[in-house]
C-alpha positions in Angstrom: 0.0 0.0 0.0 1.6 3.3 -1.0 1.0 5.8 1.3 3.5 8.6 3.2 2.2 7.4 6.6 4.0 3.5 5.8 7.5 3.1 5.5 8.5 -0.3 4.2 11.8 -1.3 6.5 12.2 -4.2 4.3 14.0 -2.6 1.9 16.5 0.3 1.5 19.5 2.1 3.7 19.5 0.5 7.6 20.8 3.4 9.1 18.7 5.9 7.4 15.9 4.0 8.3 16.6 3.5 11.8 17.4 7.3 12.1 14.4 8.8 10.5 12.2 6.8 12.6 14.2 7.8 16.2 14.1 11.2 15.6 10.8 11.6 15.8 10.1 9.2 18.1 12.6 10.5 20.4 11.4 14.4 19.8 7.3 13.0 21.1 9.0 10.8 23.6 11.2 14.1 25.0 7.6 15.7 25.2 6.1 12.8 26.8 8.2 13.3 29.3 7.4 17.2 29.9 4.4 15.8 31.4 6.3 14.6 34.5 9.3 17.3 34.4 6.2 20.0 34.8 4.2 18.0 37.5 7.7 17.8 39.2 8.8 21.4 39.2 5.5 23.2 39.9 4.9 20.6 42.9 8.6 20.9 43.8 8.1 24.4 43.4 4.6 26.0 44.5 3.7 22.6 46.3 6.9 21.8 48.6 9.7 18.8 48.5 6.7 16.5 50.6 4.3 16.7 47.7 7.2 16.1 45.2 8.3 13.2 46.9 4.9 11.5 47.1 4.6 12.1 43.0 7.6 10.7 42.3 6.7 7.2 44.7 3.7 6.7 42.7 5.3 7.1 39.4 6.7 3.3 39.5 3.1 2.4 40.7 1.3 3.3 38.2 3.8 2.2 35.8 3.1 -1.1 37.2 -0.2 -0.8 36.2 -0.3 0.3 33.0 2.4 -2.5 32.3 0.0 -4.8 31.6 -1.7 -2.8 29.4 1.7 -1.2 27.3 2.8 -5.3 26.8 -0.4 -6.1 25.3 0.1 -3.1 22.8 3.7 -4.2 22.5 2.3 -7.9 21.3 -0.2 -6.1 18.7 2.3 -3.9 17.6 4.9 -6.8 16.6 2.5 -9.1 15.1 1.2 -6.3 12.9 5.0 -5.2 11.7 5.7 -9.1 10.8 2.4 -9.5 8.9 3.1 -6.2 6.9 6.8 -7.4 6.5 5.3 -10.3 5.3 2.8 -8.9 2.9 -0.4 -10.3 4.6 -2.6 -6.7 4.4 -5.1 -8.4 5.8 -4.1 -10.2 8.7 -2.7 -6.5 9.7 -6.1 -4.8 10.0 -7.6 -7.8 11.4 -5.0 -7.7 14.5 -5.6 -3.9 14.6 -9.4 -4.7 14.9 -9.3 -7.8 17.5 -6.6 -5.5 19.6 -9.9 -3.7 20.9 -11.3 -6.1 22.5 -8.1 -7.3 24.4 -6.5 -4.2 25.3 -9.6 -2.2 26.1 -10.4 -5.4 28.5 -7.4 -4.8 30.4 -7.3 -1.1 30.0 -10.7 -0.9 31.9 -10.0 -3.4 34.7 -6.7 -2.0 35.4 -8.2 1.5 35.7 -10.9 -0.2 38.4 -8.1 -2.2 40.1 -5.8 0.9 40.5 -8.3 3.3 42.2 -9.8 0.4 44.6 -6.4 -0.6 45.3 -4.6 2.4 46.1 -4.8 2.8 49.7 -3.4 -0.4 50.2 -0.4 -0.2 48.1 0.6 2.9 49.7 0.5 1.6 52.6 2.4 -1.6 51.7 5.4 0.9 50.5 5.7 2.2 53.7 4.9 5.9 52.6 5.4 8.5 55.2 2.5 9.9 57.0 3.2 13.8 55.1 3.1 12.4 51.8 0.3 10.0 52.1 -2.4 12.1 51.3 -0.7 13.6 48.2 0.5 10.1 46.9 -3.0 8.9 47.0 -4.9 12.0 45.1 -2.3 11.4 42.3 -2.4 7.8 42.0 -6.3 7.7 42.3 -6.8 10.1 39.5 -4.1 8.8 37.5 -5.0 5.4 37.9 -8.2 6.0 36.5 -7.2 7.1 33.4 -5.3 3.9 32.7 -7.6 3.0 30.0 -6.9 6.0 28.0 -3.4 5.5 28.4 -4.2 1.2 27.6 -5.8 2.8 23.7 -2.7 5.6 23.3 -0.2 3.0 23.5 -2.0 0.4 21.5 -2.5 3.3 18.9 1.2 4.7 18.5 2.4 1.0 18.9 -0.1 -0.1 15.5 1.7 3.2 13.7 5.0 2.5 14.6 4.6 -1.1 13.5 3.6 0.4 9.8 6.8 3.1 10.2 4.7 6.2 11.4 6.9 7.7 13.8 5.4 11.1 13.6 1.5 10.8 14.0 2.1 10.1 17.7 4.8 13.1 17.8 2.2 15.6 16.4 -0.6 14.9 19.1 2.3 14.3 22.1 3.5 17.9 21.7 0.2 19.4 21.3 -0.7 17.5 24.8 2.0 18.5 26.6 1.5 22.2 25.7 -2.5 21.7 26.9 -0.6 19.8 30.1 1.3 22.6 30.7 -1.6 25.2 30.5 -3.5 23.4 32.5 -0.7 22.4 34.9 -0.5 26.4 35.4 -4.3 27.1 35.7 -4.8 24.3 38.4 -2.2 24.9 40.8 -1.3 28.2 40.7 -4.6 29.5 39.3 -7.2 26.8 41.5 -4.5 26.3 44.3 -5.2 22.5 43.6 -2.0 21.2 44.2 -1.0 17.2 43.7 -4.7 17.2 42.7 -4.6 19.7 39.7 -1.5 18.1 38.4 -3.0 14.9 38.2 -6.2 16.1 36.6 -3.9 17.9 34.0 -2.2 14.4 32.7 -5.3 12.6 32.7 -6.9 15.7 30.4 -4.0 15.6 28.4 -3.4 11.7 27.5 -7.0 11.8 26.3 -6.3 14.2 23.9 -3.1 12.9 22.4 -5.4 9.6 22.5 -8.2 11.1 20.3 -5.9 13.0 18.1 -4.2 10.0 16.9 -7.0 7.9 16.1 -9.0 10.4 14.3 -5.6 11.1 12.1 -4.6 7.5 11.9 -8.5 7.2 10.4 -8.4 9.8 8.3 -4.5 9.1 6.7 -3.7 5.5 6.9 -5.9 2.8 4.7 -5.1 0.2 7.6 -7.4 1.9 9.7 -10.3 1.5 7.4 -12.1 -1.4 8.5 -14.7 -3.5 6.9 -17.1 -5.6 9.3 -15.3 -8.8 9.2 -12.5 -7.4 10.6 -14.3 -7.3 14.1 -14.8 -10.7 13.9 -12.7 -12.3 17.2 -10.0 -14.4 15.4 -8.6 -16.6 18.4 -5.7 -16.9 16.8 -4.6 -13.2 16.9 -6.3 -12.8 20.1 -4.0 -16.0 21.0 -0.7 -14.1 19.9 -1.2 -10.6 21.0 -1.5 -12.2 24.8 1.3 -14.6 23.6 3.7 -12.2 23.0 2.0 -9.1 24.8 1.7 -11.0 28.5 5.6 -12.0 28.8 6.3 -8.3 27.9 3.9 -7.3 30.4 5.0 -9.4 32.9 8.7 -7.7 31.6 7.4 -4.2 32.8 5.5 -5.3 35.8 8.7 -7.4 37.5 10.7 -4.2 36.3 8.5 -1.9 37.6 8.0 -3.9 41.0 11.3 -4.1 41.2 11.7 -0.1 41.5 8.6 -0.1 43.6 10.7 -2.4 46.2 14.1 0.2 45.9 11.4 3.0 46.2 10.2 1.5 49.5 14.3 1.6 50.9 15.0 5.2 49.5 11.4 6.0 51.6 12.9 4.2 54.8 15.9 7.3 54.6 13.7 10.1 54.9 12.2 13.2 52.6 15.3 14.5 51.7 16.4 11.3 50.3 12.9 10.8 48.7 13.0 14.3 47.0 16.7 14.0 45.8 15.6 10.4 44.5 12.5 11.7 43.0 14.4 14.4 41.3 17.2 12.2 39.6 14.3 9.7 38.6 12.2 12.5 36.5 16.1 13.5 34.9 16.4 9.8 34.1 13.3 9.4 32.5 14.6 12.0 30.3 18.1 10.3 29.6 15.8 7.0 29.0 14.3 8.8 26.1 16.7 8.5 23.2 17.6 4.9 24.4 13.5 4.2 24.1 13.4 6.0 21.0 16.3 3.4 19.3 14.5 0.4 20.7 10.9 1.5 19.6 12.8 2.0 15.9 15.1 -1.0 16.1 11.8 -3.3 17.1 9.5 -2.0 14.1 12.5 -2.8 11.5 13.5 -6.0 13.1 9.8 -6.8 13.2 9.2 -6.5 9.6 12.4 -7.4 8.4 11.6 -10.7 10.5 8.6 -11.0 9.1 10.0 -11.0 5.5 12.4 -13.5 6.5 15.5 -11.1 6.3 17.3 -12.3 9.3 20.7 -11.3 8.1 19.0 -8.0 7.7 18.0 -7.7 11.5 21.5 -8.1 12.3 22.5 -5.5 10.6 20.1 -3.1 11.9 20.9 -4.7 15.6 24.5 -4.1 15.3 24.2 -0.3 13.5 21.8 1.1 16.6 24.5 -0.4 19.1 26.7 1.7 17.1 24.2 4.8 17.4 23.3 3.6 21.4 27.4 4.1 21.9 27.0 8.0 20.8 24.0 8.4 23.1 25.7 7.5 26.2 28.9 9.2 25.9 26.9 12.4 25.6 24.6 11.9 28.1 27.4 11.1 30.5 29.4 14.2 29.8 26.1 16.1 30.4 25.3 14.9 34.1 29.2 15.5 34.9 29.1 18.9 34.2 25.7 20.0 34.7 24.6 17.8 37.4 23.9 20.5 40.3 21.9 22.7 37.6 19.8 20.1 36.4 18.2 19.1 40.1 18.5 22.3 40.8 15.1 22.7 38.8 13.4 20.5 40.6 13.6 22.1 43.9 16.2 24.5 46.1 17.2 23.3 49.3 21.0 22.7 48.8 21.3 19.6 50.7 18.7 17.7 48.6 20.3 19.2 45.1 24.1 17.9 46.3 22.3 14.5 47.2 20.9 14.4 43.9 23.5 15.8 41.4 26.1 13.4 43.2 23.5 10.6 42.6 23.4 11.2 38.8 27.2 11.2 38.8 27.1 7.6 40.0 24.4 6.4 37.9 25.5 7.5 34.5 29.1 6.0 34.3 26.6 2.8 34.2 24.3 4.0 30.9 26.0 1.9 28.6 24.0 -1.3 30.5 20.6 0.8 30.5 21.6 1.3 26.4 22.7 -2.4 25.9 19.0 -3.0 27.5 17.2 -0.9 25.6 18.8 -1.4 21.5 18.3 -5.7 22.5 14.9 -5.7 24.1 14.1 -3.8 20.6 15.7 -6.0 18.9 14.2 -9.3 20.8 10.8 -8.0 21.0 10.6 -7.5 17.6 11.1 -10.2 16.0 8.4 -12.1 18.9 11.3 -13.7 21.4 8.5 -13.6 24.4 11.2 -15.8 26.7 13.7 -13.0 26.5 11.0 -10.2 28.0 10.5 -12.6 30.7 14.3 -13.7 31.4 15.0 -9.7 31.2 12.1 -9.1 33.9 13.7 -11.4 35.9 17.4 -9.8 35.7 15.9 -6.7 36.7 14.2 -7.9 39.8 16.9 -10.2 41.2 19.4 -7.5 40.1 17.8 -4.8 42.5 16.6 -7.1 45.0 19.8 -8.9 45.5 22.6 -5.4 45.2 20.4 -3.2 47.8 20.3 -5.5 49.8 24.2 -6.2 49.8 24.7 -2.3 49.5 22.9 -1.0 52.4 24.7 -3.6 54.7 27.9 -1.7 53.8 28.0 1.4 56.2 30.0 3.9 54.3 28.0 3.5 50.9 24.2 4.1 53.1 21.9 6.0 50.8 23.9 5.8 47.9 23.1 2.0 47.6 19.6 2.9 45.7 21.5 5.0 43.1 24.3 2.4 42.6 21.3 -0.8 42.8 20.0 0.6 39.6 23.4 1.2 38.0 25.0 -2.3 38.9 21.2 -3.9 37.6 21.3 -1.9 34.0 25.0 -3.8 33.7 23.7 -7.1 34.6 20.6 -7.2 32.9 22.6 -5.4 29.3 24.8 -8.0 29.6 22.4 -10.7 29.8 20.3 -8.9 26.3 23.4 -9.1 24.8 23.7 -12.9 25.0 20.5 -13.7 24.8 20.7 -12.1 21.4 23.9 -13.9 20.4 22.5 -17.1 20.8 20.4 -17.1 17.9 17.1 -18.4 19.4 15.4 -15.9 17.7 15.3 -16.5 14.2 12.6 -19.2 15.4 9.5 -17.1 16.4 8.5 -14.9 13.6 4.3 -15.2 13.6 4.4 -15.1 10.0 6.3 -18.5 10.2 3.2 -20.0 12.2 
């Protein structure tokens, strides 16, 4: 199908690919994260270090929640690149259709389960008595809109999967301006505080939500469905929770995993929280070109997988390790040198912005594991390797379970242990992609193959 919205990754330059679809990807991902940057500095800010930290101990929560429903997007995403690798026009809008009815499923219970649940998962983390009350206003509200955030991701995953990397970068920027609007006119406008910032993000995802599937109607002839289409066909159904479960199950062990290390850096006080909560919302950002790769990496070595052009996916594989290498090395040189500045726009008590700036320091010697990580779980996603998101999950959890607790027995390293856990974990799980990836396994799973 010949349309300016689909870029075949079957054919043509690898790098140029891979580059034309991360820098827009990366650009919407950068704004994605302006939502969290702007509900950290106006709560650091007009709202005080307690409010921040409680924000910033939710954050993994709800990422736990809505892991479930970004793996099942994942799973749709890569069985609709291999079936448009593989030619099979139809099989892609059929997935696209049957990835309703499975993702909004789950997008709708997890919304139910996170707002029911929240008081009792606060209290599990041990969250101090003056950030209770915010952590719970922000996780309610947020929590709620899990759905809309369940349909965005299935959305920008089905576009990406075709080679649109700039649908979801058009609507992402125009939300995060509307966030920050209404970021402005909530808190310092309403004096609503944790409350108003929440409310903004939930208003905001449901536009970028809306905007990309009225676009994605009106410009791509995949999202032009006939009835039949909506028919259930098991056998999608079977593969999206096939190969969207394991990577769910990835995100949630991941996730849990930071939700245990959040519940050590609570046990150290506020301070600690804040300065944690402010090096978390700068690493979200150093995340983002890392993401960006992977999200391009796993749409070519989806297709390319799908077309049977396994040679091809090493290629690709080996040129964004070359690209990931880049990444890092400036991103390394950036926390050494601006380190204080950058926390220091998150809040201004001195102590928590030396606590902080040292903690990036520490962390970002060890980006080459969190960049090994991200360019092979693209890579292995892609191509439908469900046993590596699962052996990845695992890495993670044993990885931060097993060095904080070895850490924080060592008296002169105390609070630092949480910033060196997630260091020492990026190494061991980048490591582990890295093999995983050498063995070859994956040349086995492609759906088309099935």
């Amino acid at each position: 199908m010949g349309n300016d919205n689909i870029v075949d990754m079957t054919k043509g330059d690898v790098t140029k690919h891979l580059l034309q679809f991360t820098i827009p990807m990366l650009i919407g991902n950068l704004f994605q994260q302006i939502y969290n940057l702007v509900d950290s500095i106006i709560v650091g800010r007009f709202a005080g270090a307690k409010a921040l930290g409680a924000v910033g101990s939710v954050g993994m929560v709800m990422f736990l929640f809505f892991s479930l429903c970004v793996g099942l997007s994942v799973g749709v995403g890569i069985i609709v690149s291999q079936y448009f690798g593989g030619e099979d026009y139809e099989k892609v809008q059929k997935t696209i259709a049957n990835s309703v009815y499975v993702v909004g499923s789950m997008g709708v219970l997890m919304s139910v389960v996170a707002v029911v649940m929240a008081p009792t998962i606060l209290d599990w983390m041990n969250t101090p008595v003056d950030n209770y009350q915010y952590a719970l206003e922000y996780m309610r509200i947020t929590g709620a809109a899990t759905i809309v955030v369940a349909l965005y991701n299935t959305i920008s995953a089905v576009l990406r999967a075709l080679g649109d990397s700039k649908t979801p970068l058009i609507f992402l920027v125009v939300a995060s301006i509307v966030n920050v609007v209404l970021d402005l006119v909530f808190v310092l406008g309403f004096d609503m505080g944790v409350e108003g910032v929440a409310i903004a993000t939930a208003m905001s995802q449901c536009i970028a939500t809306v905007g990309s599937l009225v676009v994605a109607v009106w410009k791509n002839p995949f999202f032009r469905f006939r009835r039949e289409h909506f028919v259930i066909d098991m056998k999608i159904v079977k593969d999206i929770f096939g190969l969207g479960l394991p990577v769910a199950g990835q995100q949630a062990m991941i996730s849990l995993s930071i939700i245990l290390l959040q519940s050590v850096v609570n046990s150290y006080g506020s301070v600690v929280m804040a300065a944690y909560t402010a090096t978390s919302r700068v690493e979200q950002l150093v995340h983002q070109p890392f993401n960006s790769l992977s999200m391009a990496i796993s749409t070519f070595a989806g297709q390319n997988v799908g077309a049977t052009q396994y040679e091809r996916v090493k290629e690709g594989n080996h040129k964004a390790m070359k690209v990931m290498f880049v990444f890092t090395l400036v991103m390394i040189v950036i926390m050494m040198i601006f380190g204080d500045w950058i926390v220091g726009v998150f809040v201004e008590e001195p102590d928590i912005i030396a606590i902080g700036s040292m903690g990036l320091r520490v962390t970002s010697v060890m980006y080459i594991g969190l960049g090994m990580i991200y360019v092979m779980r693209g890579t292995l996603n892609g191509v439908g390797d469900a046993k590596y998101a699962l052996i990845n999950g695992i890495c993670e959890v044993v990885g931060r379970v097993v060095f904080v607790m070895v850490l924080t027995r060592i008296p002169m390293i105390g609070f630092w242990s949480v910033w060196l856990t997630n260091g020492f974990t990026w190494m061991l799980a980048g490591i582990t992609s890295v093999l995983r990836f050498k063995q070859g396994r994956w040349m086995r799973y492609s759906i088309t193959k099935k």
